[in-house]
C-alpha positions as CSV (number, residue, x, y, z in Angstrom):
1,X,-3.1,-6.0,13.8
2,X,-2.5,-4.4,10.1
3,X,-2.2,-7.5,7.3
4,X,1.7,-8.5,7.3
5,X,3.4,-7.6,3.6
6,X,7.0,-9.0,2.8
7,X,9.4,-12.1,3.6
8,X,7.1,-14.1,6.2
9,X,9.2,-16.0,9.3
10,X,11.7,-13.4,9.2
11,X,13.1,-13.0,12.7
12,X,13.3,-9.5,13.5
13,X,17.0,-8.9,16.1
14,X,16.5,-5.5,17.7
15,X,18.4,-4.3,20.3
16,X,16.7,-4.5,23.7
17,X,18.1,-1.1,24.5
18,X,16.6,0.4,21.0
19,X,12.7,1.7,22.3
20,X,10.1,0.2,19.7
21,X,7.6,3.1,20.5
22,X,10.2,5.5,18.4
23,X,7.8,7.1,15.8
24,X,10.3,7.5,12.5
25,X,9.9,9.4,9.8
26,X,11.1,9.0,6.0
27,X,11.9,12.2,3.9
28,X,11.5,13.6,0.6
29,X,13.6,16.7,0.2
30,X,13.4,18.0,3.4
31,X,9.9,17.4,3.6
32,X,8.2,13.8,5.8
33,X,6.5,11.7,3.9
34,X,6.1,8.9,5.7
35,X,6.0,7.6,9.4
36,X,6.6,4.1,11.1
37,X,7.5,2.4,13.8
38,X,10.2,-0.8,13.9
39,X,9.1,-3.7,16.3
40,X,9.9,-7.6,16.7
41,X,6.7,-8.1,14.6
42,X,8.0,-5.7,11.7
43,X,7.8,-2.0,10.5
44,X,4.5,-0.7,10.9
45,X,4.0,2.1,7.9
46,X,1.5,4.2,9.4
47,X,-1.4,5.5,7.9
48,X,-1.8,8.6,5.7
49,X,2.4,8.4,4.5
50,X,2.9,8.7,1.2
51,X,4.3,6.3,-1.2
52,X,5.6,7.2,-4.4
53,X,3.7,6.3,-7.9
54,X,6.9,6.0,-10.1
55,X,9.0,2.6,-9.3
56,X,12.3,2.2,-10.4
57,X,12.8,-0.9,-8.2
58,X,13.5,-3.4,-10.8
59,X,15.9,-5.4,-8.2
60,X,13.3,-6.0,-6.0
61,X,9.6,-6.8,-7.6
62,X,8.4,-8.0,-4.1
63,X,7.8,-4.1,-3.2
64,X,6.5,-3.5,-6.3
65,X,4.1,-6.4,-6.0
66,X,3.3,-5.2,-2.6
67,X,2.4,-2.0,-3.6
68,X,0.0,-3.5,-6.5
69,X,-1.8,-5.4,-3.9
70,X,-2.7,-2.4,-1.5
71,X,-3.4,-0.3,-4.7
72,X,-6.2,-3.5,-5.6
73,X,-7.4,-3.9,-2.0
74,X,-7.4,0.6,-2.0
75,X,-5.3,0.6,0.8
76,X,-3.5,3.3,-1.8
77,X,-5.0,5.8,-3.2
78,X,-4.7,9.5,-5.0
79,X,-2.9,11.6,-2.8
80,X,-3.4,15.8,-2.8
81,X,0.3,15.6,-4.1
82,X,0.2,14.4,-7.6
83,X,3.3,11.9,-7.5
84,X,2.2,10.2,-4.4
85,X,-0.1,7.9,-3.4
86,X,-1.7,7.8,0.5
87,X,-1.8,5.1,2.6
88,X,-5.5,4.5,4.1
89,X,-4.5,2.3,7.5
90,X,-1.4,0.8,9.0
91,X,0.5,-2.0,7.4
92,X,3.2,-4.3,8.4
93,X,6.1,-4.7,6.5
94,X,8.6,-7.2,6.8
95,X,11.5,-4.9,7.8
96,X,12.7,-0.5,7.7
97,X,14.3,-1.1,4.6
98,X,10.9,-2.8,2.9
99,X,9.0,0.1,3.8
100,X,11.7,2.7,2.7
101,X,11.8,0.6,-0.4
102,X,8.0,0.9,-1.1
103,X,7.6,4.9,0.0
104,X,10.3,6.0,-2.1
105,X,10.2,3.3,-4.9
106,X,14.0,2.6,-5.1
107,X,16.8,0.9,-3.7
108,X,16.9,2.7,0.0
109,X,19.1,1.7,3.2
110,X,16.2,1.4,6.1
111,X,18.8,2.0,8.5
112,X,19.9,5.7,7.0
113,X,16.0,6.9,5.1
114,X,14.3,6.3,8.6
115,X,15.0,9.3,11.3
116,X,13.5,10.4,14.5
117,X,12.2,13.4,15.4
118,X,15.6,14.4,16.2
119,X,17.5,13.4,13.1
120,X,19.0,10.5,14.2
121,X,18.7,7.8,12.0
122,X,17.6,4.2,12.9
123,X,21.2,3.1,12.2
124,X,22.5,5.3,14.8
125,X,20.0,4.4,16.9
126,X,20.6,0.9,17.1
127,X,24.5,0.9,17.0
């Protein structure tokens, strides 16, 4: 089980209709950047996504604490793509929008940045 980053003790209400094997993806002009899955125990960000270097969070310094800590422990490192960092193994974030937060280093909506494979996003998934 990857190490669990975010609010702890947060209960995670998913639909029991919604299928928690959905791979999603995140994307940066077109191009995916980032893949994850969204389960009662959180959203697993998957290895090898990319998370951006620059931060404007400034609402939120949770995310950018979190991203301090896996860039300490080298969970992030130097990707090929200069203004990305890589993600070495799986980690488990406390919910879509934490990990749509931390990949693209601004205020994001989980529910409309994560899609499946066929567009759809994880709003319309679940409504």
């Amino acid at each position: 089980m990857p190490q669990f980053y975010g609010r702890r003790g947060k209960h995670f209400i998913i639909p029991s209709f919604y299928n928690q094997a959905t791979v999603l993806f995140a994307s940066d002009g077109g191009t995916n950047i980032a893949t994850g899955k969204w389960t009662t125990a959180g959203f697993i960000l998957a290895k090898g996504s990319l998370i951006r270097k620059v931060h404007t969070l400034k609402s939120n310094p949770g995310v950018i604490n979190t991203k301090n800590k896996l860039l300490q422990t080298s969970l992030l490192i130097q990707s090929a793509q200069n203004n990305y960092y890589q993600l070495q193994e799986d980690i488990l974030l406390s919910s879509p929008s934490t990990a749509a937060r931390l990949v693209f280093g601004n205020d994001r909506n989980g529910d409309s940045e994560w899609k499946d494979a066929y567009g759809d996003s994880l709003g319309s998934l679940i409504n």
